[in-house]
C-alpha positions as a Python dict, from the first residue, in 0.01 Angstrom:
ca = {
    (1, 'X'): (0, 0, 0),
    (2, 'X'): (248, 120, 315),
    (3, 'X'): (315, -94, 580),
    (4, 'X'): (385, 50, 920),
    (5, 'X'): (480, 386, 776),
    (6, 'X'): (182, 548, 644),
    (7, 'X'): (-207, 478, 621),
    (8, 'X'): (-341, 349, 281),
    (9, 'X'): (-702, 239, 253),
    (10, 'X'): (-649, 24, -94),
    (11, 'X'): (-880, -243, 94),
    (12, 'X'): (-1215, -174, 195),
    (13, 'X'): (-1314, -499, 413),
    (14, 'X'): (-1628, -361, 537),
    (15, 'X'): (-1744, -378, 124),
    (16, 'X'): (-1573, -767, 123),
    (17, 'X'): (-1737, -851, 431),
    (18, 'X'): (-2063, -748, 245),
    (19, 'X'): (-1950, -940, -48),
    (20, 'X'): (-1880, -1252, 166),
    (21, 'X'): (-2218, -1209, 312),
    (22, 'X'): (-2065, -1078, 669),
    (23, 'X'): (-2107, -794, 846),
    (24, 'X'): (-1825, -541, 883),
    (25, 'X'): (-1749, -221, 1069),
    (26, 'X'): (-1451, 26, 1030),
    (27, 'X'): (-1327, 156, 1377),
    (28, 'X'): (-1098, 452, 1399),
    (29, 'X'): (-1119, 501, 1746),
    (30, 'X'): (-1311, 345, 2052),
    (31, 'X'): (-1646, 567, 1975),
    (32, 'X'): (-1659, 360, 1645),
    (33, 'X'): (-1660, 41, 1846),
    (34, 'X'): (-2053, 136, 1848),
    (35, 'X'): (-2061, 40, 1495),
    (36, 'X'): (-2080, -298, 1590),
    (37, 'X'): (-2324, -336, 1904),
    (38, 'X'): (-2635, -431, 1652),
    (39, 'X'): (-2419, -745, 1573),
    (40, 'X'): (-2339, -807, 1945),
    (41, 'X'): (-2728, -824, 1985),
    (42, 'X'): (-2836, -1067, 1728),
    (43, 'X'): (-2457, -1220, 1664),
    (44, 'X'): (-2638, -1382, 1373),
    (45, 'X'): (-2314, -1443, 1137),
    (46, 'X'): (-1955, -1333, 1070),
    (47, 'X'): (-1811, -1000, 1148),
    (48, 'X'): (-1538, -832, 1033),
    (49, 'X'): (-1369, -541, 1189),
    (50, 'X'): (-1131, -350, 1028),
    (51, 'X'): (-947, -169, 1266),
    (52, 'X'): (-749, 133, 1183),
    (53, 'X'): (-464, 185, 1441),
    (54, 'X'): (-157, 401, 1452),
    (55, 'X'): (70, 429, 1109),
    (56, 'X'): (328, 375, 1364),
    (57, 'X'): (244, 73, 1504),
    (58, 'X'): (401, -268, 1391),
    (59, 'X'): (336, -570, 1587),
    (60, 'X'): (656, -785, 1672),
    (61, 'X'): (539, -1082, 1524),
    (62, 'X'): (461, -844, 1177),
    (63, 'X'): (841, -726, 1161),
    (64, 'X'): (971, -1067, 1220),
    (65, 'X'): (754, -1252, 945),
    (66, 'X'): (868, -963, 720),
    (67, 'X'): (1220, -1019, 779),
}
């Protein structure tokens, strides 16, 4: 697992969203946001998105709480 410095997929959510009996969709970037516009049409249970963004990226609130 790497936080904010690298990408690691050790967690597949879309297969525990399955598990869970939800939905899931893995977006990468905002073409893969289409991934999800069957559920937007029935919105018939849970959803979870996981959404890949830039390595780079940490939220404020994620480097405070890791502090």
């Amino acid at each position: 697992m790497r936080w904010a410095s690298g990408h690691s997929d050790w967690m597949n959510w879309v297969k525990a969203a399955s598990a869970a009996g939800a939905r899931g969709a893995t977006v990468r970037a905002a073409e893969d946001l289409a991934a999800i516009e069957p559920w937007l049409a029935q919105r018939d249970g849970p959803l979870v998105v996981d959404a890949k963004i830039t390595p780079d990226f940490c939220a404020e609130w994620l480097e405070e709480a890791l502090r």
